[in-house]
Phi, psi and omega in degrees: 000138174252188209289327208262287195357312189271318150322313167333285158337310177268321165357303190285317183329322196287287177324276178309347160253019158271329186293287169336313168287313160329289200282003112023256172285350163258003168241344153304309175303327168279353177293280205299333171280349171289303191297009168241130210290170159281182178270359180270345198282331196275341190273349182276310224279303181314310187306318168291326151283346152272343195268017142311303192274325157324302195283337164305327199275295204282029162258342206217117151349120162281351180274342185282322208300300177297346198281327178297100169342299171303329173283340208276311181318293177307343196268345195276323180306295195304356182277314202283330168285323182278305190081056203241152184244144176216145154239125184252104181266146166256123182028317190274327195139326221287103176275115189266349190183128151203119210290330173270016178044048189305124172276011188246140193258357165209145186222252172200114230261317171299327201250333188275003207242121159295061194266017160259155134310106167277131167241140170279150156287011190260146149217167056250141187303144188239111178268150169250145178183129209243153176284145112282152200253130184223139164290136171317338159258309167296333190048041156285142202274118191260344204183178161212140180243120172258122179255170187198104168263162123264169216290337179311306216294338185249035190265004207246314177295320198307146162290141167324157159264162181301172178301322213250029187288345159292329153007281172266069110291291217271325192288304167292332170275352157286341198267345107010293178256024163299272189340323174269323163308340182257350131060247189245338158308311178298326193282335184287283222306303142010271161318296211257330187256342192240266201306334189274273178337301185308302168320320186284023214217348188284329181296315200293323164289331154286349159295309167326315188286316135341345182059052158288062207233040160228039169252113162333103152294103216235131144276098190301306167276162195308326197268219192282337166284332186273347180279329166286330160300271188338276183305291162009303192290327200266339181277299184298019154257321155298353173267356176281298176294314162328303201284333185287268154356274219293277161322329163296331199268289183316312170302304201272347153295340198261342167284306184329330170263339201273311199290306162334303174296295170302312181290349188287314195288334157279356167296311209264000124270003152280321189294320200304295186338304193280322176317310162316318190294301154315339166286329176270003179091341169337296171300118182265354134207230205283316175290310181324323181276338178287319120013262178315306179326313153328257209328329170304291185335307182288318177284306173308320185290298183312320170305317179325323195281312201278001172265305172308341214254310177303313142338304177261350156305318192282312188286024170287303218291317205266025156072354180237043176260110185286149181215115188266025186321142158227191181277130181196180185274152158275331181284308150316352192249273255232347206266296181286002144293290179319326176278342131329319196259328191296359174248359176247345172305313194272311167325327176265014175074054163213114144356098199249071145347104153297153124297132199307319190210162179258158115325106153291077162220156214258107183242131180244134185198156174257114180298328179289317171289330194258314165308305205296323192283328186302306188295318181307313188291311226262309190299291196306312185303320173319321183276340130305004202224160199223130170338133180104326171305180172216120153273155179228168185236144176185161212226155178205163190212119168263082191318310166336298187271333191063038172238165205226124197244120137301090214263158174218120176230130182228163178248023162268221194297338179075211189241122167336127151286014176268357196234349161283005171273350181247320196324355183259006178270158182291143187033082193208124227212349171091179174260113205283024174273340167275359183270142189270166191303321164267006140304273161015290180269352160286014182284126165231160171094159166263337193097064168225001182268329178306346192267331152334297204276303197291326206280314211288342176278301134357298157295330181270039169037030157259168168244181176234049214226181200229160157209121216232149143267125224256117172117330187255344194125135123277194191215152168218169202201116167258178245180128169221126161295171159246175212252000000 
């Protein structure tokens, strides 16, 4: 089961048993204000317990009744068995009997007599309440009976409580020791489901931090701790790959200055040489040093590449290569780049398709970026491609998409397929073993440029993509939207 199904559970267990204890306590409150009776019920309750001795009075005079010793006696017992205070007064005031043996002998029968219910304040409380006594034939007013019960005294008349006053008594301590069972349930569950498994991920983050990243963290169950082990696990596979990556970026940087030195080193000893040559006179005369000069010329333009290549790898790395698209037409924009690279494609002996007419549509590109990638593309074909080849260059406009595609395609050797899944990675340089020996030695560049031409396509919310046969040739085809 997992943690929240079984919290749950107990959740409602707890919450019915805070209901239980409440009504509890509102039906003990209702008890304990029951149990205490009303007054009519108590004025019910005296009378019944006085009119034995009420009715003794209005059948028999009380002044004659009392005068008699003997009655008095008997009258005195019955106070003392009931534990009833009694005064018996007559009409004028004349107090004729009184069971606390009051030194006062007369009294004022309107303002001193209760014939309302009184509780005193002594204890134990004592209620008063006085009768008048009428004969019994005349029903003429004979007397007044002042009573003083206590309260102990009507507890034997009083009705019972209820049956079931135990009830919430026995309702509120289950629901009590509900409440502490789930409790110390929540807190073990806790404890054992919770808080331990978490501790338990702590060796495995130290592992991590150590650069440690193949020990697994496994969980058996099913529930929410084990879906956190599971993502836990998948975050150490990805900081693994990452740490991978990361460790990759770093080898081909470091081939990357190894390759920067060596191509670098055979240019800037060929210059020095013919520079020496030229000093020493070697040339005796003006075409010979230009010659030499040639030769210079040509070994600086490769550094030149491989510095520029370097350059824009860094500010690749830094985020800072800019790109301005604006809005502008295509066919003034791309027709003298095209007509640039198609005179320098026939300067290397290779055979060149212009395009017949460009789509004039209001395209947003930064034209400084967009040449580079054109050149870039144009460059790449050359080293692929042997005098007698053909490149072709062409502009299209694809209404479906509203997009505007610039192909650049040759019929030289094409691209490995072990080697088209990479060509857009930084310094990824192909397998040079499919390259023919004077391919080779024409190698410019680090294998930086195709990861150029995508980031720089990219920006312009465009692509880049290709498609080759080893023998027949490729095509790379960039994507501009249009605005």
């Amino acid at each position: 089961m997992d943690w929240k199904t079984w919290y749950s559970k107990r959740r409602w267990a707890a919450g019915l048993s805070i209901i239980a204890i409440l009504l509890s306590v509102v039906w003990l409150t209702l008890i304990s204000s029951s149990n205490q009776p009303a007054l009519s019920t108590i004025m019910k309750q005296i009378r019944v317990l006085t009119n034995p001795i009420v009715h003794t009075l209005e059948n028999e005079h009380a002044e004659l009744l009392l005068s008699d010793a003997s009655n008095r006696r008997q009258l005195t017992d019955w106070i003392q068995e009931s534990r009833v205070g009694l005064k018996v007064v007559l009409p004028d005031g004349t107090v004729t009997y009184d069971s606390e043996n009051s030194s006062k002998q007369r009294i004022h029968p309107r303002f001193e007599l209760d014939y309302t219910l009184r509780i005193s304040d002594s204890e134990p409380p004592r209620y008063h309440l006085a009768f008048p006594l009428r004969d019994a034939g005349t029903q003429d007013l004979v007397g007044y009976a002042q009573f003083a019960v206590p309260a102990s005294a009507l507890v034997e008349v009083m009705p019972s409580s209820d049956s079931f006053r135990f009830v919430p008594w026995i309702m509120l301590s289950l629901a009590l020791l509900t409440l502490l069972y789930l409790f110390f349930s929540i807190g073990r569950r806790v404890q054992y489901d919770l808080v331990q498994p978490v501790a338990g991920l702590k060796p495995y983050t130290e592992a991590i931090l150590k650069g440690d990243y193949e020990q697994r963290a496994e969980w058996t169950s099913g529930n929410e701790v084990g879906e956190l082990y599971a993502v836990f696990d998948l975050m150490r596979e990805e900081i693994r790959h990452l740490h991978m990556q990361q460790a990759a970026h770093n080898q081909s940087h470091k081939e990357l200055i190894s390759n920067l030195s060596h191509d670098l080193k055979t240019p800037l000893a060929t210059i020095k040489a013919y520079i020496e040559a030229i000093r020493e006179g070697i040339c005796p005369d003006l075409p010979s040093a230009m010659t030499y000069l040639e030769v210079v010329h040509a070994n600086t333009s490769k550094m030149a590449v491989l510095v520029d290549d370097l350059l824009l790898h860094a500010l690749r790395d830094l985020e800072q290569i800019a790109v301005h698209p604006i809005d502008q037409y295509s066919a003034p924009t791309l027709e003298p780049i095209f007509r640039a690279l198609s005179h320098y494609i026939r300067t290397m002996g290779v055979r060149c398709e212009e395009p017949t007419a460009i789509p004039n549509l209001l395209v947003r590109f930064d034209a400084v970026r967009i040449e580079q990638v054109i050149a870039n593309l144009v460059t790449n074909a050359l080293k692929h491609t042997e005098p007698g080849d053909t490149i072709r260059l062409a502009v299209e406009e694809q209404t479906e998409t509203s997009c505007l595609h610039i192909i650049v395609s040759d019929t030289g050797s094409g691209i490995s397929p072990q080697d088209m899944p990479f060509i857009f990675e930084r310094y990824y340089q192909g397998n040079v073993s499919q390259r023919t020996a004077g391919q080779l030695t024409e190698r410019q560049g680090v294998g930086l440029g195709l990861s150029i031409c995508k980031y720089i396509m990219e920006a312009h919310g465009g692509a880049i993509s290709f498609h080759s046969q080893q023998q027949q040739g490729t095509t790379f085809c960039l994507t501009l939207p249009l605005s």
